[in-house]
N, C-alpha and C positions, 0 to 999 in steps of 0.2 A: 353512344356506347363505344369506349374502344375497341377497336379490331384486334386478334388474336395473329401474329403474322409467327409462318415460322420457315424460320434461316435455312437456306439450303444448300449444303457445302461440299457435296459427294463430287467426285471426278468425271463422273460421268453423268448425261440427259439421265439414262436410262433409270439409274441408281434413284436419282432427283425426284423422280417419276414414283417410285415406288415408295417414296417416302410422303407423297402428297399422300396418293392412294390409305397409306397405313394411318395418315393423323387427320384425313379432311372432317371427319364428323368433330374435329374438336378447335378445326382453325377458321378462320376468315379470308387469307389471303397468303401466299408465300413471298420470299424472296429468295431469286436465282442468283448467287453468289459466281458470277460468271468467273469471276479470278480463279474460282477453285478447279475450275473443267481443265481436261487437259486440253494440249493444243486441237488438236483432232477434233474437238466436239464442239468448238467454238463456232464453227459455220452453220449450226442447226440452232441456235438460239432460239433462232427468229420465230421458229413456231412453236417454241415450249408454251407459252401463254394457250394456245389453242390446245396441245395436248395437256396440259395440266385441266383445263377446262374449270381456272379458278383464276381471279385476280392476282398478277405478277409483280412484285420490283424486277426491277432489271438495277444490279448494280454490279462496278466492277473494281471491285478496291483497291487502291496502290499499296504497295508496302508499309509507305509513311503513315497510311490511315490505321492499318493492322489487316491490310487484305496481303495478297499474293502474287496481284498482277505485276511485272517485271519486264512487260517487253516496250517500256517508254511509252509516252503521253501520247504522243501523235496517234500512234498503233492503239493507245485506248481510245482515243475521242473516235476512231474510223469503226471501231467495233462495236463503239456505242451507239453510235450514226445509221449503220448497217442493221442493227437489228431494232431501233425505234421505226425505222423507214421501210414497212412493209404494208402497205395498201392492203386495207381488209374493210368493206362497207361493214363487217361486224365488227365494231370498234372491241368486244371481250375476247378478240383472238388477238389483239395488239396488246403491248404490256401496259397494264393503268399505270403503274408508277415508274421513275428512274430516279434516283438516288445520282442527283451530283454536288460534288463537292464546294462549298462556298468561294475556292479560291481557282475554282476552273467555269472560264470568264468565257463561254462560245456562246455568241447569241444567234450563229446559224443552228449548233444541236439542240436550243430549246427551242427554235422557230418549230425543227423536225416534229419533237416531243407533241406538242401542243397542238400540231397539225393533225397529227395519228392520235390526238384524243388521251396523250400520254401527261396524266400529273407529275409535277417536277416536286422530288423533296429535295431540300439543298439542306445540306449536313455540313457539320465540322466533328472530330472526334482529338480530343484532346487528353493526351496520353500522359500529361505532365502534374496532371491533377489542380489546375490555378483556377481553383471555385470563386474567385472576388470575379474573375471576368467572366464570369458564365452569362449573366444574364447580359449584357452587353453585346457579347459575341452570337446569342439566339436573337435579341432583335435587328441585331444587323442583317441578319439571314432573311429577313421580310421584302423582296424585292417587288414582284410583280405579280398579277393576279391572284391565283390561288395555290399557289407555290406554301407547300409544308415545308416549317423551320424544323430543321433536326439536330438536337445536341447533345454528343456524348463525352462523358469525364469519366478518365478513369481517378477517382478521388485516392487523394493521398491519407484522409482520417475521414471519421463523421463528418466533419461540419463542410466538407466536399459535398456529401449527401445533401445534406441540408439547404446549398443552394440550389439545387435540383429541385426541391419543394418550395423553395421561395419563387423560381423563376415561374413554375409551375402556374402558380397564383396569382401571376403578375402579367400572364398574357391573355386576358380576358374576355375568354373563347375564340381564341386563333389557331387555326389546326398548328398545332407542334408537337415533334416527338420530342422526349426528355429524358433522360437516364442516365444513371448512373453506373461505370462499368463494375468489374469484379465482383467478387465474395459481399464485400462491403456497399454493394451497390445495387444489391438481387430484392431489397424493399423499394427500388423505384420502378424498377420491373410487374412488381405482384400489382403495386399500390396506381400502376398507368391509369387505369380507369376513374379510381377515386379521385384523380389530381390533373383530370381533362387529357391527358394525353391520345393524341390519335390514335396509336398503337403500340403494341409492346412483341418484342421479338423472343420468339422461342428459338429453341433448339430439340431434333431428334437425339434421340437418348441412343448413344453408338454402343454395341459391346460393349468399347473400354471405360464407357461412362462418363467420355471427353465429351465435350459441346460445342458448337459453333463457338462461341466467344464467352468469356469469364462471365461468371453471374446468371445467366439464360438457364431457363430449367425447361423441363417436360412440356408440351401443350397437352398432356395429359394429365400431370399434377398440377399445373395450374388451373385447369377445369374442374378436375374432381379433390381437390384436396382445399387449394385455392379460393374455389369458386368464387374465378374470376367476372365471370359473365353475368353473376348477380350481383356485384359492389356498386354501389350507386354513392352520392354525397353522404348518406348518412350511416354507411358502414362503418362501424366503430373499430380502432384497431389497439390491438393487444399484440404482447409477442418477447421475445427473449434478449436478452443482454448480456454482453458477458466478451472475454477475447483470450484466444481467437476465435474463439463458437463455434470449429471447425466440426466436430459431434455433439449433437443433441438430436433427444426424440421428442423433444416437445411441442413444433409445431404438429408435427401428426398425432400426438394425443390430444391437444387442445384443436384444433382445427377439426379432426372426426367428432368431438364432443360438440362444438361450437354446429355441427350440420345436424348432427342429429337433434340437437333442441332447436334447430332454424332457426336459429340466433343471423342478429345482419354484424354479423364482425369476422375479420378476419388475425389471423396469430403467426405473426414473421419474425425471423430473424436481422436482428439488429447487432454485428459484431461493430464491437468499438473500443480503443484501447483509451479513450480517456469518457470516464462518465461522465463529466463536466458535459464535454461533445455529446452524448448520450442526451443528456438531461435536455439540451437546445435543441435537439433534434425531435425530442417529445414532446416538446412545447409547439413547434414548428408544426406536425403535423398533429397535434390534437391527439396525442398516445392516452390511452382509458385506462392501460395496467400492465403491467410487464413482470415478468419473472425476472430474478436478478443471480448471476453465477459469478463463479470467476474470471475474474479475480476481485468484482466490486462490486460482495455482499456488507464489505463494511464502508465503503465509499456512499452508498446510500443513504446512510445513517445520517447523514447532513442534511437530506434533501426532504425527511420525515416530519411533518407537523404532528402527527400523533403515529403512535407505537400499541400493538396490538399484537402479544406484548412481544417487544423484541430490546426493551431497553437491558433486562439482564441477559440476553444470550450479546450484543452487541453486534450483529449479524444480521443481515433482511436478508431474502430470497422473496418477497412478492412487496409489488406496490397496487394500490388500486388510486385513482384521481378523484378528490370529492370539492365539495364545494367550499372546503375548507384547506385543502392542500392534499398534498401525497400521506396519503395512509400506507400504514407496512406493517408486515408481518413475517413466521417464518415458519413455514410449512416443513423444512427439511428437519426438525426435532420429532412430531411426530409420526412422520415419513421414515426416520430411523428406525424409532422403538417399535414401533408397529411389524415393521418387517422382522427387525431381529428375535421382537419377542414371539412372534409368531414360530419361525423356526425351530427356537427353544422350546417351543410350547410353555411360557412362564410370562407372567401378569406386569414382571416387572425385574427388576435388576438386582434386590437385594441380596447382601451374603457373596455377590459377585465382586472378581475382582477385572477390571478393564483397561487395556490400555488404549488408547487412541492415540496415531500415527498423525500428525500435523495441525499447526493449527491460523487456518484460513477461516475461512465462512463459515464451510462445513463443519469442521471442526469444534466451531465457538459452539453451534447450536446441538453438536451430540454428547461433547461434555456438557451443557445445562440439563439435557433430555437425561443423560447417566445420573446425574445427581438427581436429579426432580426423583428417578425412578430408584434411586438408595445405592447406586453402584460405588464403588471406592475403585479410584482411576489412577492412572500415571498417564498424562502426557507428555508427548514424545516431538521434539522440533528440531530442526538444524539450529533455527534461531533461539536461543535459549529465551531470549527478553521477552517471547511471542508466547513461550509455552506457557513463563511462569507469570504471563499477565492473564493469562486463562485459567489454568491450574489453580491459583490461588483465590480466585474470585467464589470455589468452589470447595476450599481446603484438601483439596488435591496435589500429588505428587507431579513432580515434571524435571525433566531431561533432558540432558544433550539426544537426540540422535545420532547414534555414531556405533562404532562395535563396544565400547565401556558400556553402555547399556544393557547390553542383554540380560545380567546378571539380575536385574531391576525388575524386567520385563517380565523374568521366572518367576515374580511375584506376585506380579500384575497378570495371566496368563489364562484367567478363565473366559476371558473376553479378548480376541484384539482385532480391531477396526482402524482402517488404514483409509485416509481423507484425502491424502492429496492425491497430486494428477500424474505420479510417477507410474510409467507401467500401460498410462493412456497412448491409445495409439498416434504418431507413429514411433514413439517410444517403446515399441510394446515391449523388448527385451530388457528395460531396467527395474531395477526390484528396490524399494521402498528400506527393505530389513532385512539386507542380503547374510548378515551374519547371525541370525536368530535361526534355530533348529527346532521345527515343530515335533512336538511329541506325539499328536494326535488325537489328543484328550482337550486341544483348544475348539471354541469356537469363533471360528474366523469370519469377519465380510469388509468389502473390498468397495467401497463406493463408486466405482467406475464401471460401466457397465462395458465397455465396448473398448476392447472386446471381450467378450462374457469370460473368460476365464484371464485376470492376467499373469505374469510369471509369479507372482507374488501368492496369488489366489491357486494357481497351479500345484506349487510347492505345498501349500497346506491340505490342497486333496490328496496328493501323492501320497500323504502324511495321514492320512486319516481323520483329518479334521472334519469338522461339519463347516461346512464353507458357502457364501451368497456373496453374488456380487450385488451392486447399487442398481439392479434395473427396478425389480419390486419398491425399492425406495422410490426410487423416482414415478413408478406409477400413483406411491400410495401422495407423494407431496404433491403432485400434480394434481389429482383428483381434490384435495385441500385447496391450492390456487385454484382452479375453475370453483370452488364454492365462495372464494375469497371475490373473486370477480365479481360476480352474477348473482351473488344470496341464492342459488339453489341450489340442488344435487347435482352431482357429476353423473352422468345419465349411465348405466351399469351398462 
């Protein structure tokens, strides 16, 4: 099973200490990020393994690696030498591991290590992102005895990821760490255990909500949200798409839903800006189904052997895997109606008139959802070619977005629904339909949830509107994808 390790970065023993203490029911073993201590605290090393009274790395990272130490090489090998070299008959007061680097060549500090009962992981961390030479560069890492290969990329797209799971594969149970750094890199992290990895590193979750290093999450959400400690080879995995995926709540409604029916699969995030990349990467690790966002709900549409139905909205948001290819569908039509007509308290659209704000993924499937339900609509684009290939598929009106509009819009106004990602944080001060003046007799929703009121959504309360943002949507389409998954109910 792999170990649960978590990074330990505070400036001082003491701090270090207190973070063991606050996550041990949830880790396996730390790592003393010695580069991080100030100078002062460096002469106490030596017995933090005994005060933690938990299995250590001891590592001390140059610059060039992404650590902090700066006071030259020499001065690190005497510190690293200094604190393996401490005579203890209880070999769990000595540190079990040291983290050295593949291109620091001392074959007196590993003589120390291995004398004091200290495993060697020899690491490279490659910041440039060059995925063809990954697997290359971890078996060269294989020197002598029971020395862990350790290799990190910071990947420049997906298919960086991807050889992280190829190399994975390819070492045929040999202890190695393997990961992927960044945003883009946080499914080689969750997925360590599925894919043999020795260990995967956490970080304590600071105030500011910064982390040890890009990508590293909770040792808390990865136990209890994650549950990481029960993945085994035949944990299926699901999970999200979309760029920059920077907000979603989708792993934590799929992932609570997925524990309470003790289902063995787990639901990550996959940002990636090309689906192509996407696609190879699901193929790579055996992906079972994925929800699909922006900006490539129509980009799928390629990848469909059968349509259920999505061939007239031209849009997907879920795929599942069968033994005939990717199936798809699209949850975000009655994820709309559902929520809006609820609010209205009304069955259905008719006698309404609607405008809708863009037209992306979302878009395609709320103007088919408005039609199916009798609405008469104006959609609204920058891109005029985008509107009126939607618009008219449904004998619907459409438009420039721009201030000429409004007068249009006075038309269209018992309904207006805004689709795109204007307004989504950290945009949050831009407005969608800055030149439109609500009366207050509209009903307005805002498919963005986060953050729950945007300026756009703002204005139309101020105004007296009756006003939703996209969070109820997204519960109601979600609860749809988990029955799309799995053929049963989404567990209430």
């Amino acid at each position: 099973m792999s170990k649960i390790c978590l990074c330990l970065t505070a400036n001082t023993i003491a701090k270090d200490l207190e973070l063991v203490e606050k996550y041990r029911r949830y880790i396996d073993l730390v790592e003393l990020r010695a580069d991080c201590l100030l100078s002062s605290e460096l002469e106490s090393i030596r017995r933090f393994p005994e005060q933690a009274d938990i299995p250590v790395i001891l590592t001390v990272r140059r610059k060039t690696d992404g650590g902090y130490f700066n006071r030259g090489e020499a001065a690190r090998i005497v510190l690293i030498s200094k604190a393996l070299a401490f005579a203890q008959t209880d070999r769990r007061k000595n540190f079990a591991y040291v983290d050295i680097e593949d291109d620091l060549d001392i074959p007196s500090l590993e003589e120390v290590a291995r004398a004091f009962g200290t495993r060697i992981i020899r690491s490279f961390h490659d910041f440039d992102g060059s995925g063809e030479k990954f697997l290359s560069r971890v078996e060269s890492l294989f020197r002598v005895g029971d020395e862990i290969a350790k290799g990190a990329i910071m990947p420049s797209n997906i298919d960086d990821v991807r050889t992280v799971f190829q190399a994975a594969k390819s070492m045929h149970g040999r202890d190695t760490i393997l990961l992927a750094m960044g945003d883009i890199g946080q499914c080689t992290r969750i997925l360590a255990g599925k894919f043999g990895s020795y260990l995967t590193y956490t970080s304590p979750l600071y105030e500011d909500e910064s982390m040890a290093a890009p990508g590293q999450i909770d040792p808390i959400e990865l136990n209890e949200r994650y549950r990481f400690r029960e993945m085994n080879l035949d944990t299926q995995i699901y999970g999200i798409t979309g760029y920059p995926l920077k907000i979603t709540s989708s792993p934590q409604i799929h992932n609570d839903a997925m524990k309470r029916e003790r289902l063995n699969t787990v639901y990550l995030r996959f940002p990636a800006e090309s689906f192509d990349g996407f696609m190879r990467l699901a193929n790579e690790i055996g992906l079972c189904g994925a929800s699909i966002t922006v900006p490539h709900k129509k980009s799928v549409m390629a990848y469909i052997a059968e349509q259920n139905p999505v061939g007239i909205i031209g849009a997907c948001n879920t795929i599942v895997w069968t033994p005939h290819g990717w199936v798809g569908t699209n949850t975000d039509t009655i994820g709309f109606s559902g929520s809006l007509l609820k609010v209205m308290n009304r069955s259905d659209f008719k006698r309404q008139k609607m405008t809708i704000i863009g037209a992306g993924g979302a878009a395609r499937a709320i103007v088919a959802e408005a039609a199916r339900l009798g609405a008469k609509a104006l959609v609204l684009n920058r891109n005029l070619q985008k509107a009126k290939e939607i618009a008219e598929r449904f004998d619907f009106k459409y438009a420039h977005l721009n201030t000429a509009s409004e007068k249009l819009i006075r038309k269209y106004n018992d309904i207006i629904v805004q689709t795109t990602s204007v307004g989504m944080d950290p945009d949050i001060n831009k407005d969608p339909l800055p030149q439109y003046k609500f009366t207050g007799k509209e009903t307005v929703m805002d498919i963005i949830y986060k953050p729950a009121n945007t300026k756009f959504l703002s204005r139309a309360i101020a105004a007296g509107c009756t006003a939703i943002n996209g969070y109820d949507m997204l519960l109601r389409q979600a609860k749809l994808q988990f029955e799309f998954f799995f053929n049963r109910p989404f567990p209430e």
